[in-house]
N, C-alpha and C positions, 0 to 999 in steps of 0.2 A: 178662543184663540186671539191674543191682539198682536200688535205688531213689536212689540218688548222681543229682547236678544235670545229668550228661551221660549221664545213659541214655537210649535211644532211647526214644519212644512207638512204640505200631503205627501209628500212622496217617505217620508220618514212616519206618518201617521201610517198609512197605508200599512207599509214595510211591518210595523210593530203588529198592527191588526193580523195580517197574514200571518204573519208568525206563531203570533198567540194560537188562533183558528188552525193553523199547520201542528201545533202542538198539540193540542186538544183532543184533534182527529188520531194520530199517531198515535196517543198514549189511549185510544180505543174511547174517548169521552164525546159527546157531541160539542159541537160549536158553541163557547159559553159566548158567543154576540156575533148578532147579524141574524136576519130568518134565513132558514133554509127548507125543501122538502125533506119530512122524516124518511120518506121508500125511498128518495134519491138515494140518502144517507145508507141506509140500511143494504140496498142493491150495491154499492161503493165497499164499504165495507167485508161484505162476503168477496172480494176481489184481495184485498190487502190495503197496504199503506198506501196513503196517496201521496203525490208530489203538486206543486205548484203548480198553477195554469194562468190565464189572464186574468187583468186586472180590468175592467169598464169603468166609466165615469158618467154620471150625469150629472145635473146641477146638485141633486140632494140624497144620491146617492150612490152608494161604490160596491160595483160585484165583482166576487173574488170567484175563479175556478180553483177547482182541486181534483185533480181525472186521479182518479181508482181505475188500475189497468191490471188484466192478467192474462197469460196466455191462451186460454180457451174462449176468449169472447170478447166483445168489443168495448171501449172504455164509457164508464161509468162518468159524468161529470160533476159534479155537486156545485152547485149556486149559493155562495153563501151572500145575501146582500147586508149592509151596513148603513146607518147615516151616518155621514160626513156632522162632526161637530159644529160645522158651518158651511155656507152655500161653494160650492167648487165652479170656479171661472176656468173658462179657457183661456188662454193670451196667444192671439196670435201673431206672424211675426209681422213687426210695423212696417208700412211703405217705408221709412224712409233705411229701414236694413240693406245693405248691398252684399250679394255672394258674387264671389270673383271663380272664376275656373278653375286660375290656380292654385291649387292647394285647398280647395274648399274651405276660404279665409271670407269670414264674416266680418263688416264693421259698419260703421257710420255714414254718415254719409252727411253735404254740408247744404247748408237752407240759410234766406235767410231769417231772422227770428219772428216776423210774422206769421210763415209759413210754418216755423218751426212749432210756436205756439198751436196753430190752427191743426197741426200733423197730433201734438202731446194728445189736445182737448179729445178729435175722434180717435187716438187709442185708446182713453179712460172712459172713451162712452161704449167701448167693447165690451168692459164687465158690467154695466146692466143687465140684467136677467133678460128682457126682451131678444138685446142684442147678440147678448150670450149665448143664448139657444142654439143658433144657428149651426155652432160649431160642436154640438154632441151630436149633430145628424151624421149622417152618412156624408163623408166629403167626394167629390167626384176626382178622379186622378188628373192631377194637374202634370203638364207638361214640362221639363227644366228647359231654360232656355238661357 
């Protein structure tokens, strides 16, 4: 995937992925991509259709839920995992973003370009893999203020 006007985003990679794997399941076939367990499947199945579930993210790989549910017993959930055509960054949002109360209006905010440089440098050192990791863990609840 490069940065040219028809490369996929993840969020539109994903979307196709599920799809495909939501069709597959439906039309009684297993998952033609991603691993998954066979008894999960097979348990899943003797329930009925399944519908979408969450999506996960880690650096170099994306798990898809699909819960098989029926009325007599509890749901089924099937783990279908995939690799990402390429490494998946988190981006988180940069100090210099401002949220206002009102209106939940997001924007800029003004430095000046010293700062502003020095603010760019440590977001692009956010997608290194080292630094990156941090944000597929568990985040702890942060307070709004």
């Amino acid at each position: 995937m490069g940065s040219g006007r028809d490369a996929l985003n993840l969020n539109a990679w994903v979307a196709s992925l599920r799809r495909r794997v939501l069709d597959d399941l439906v039309a009684g076939r297993p998952p033609s991509e991603g691993d998954y367990d066979e008894e999960v499947l097979k348990e899943g199945r003797a329930k009925g259709s399944p519908l979408m579930g969450a999506v996960t993210f880690e650096p170099t790989l994306v798990r898809m839920e699909f819960i098989f549910s029926d009325a007599l017993s509890s749901a089924t959930v099937l783990t279908v995992a995939s690799v990402p055509p390429e490494r998946i960054v988190f981006l988180p949002v940069p100090e210099w973003v401002i949220e206002t109360i009102w209106q939940g209006e997001v924007s800029g905010s003004h430095h000046f370009e010293s700062d502003a440089r020095r603010l760019l440098e440590a977001f692009a050192a956010e997608i290194e893999p080292g630094a990156n990791a941090k944000w597929f863990e568990p985040q702890p609840a942060r307070r709004r203020e």
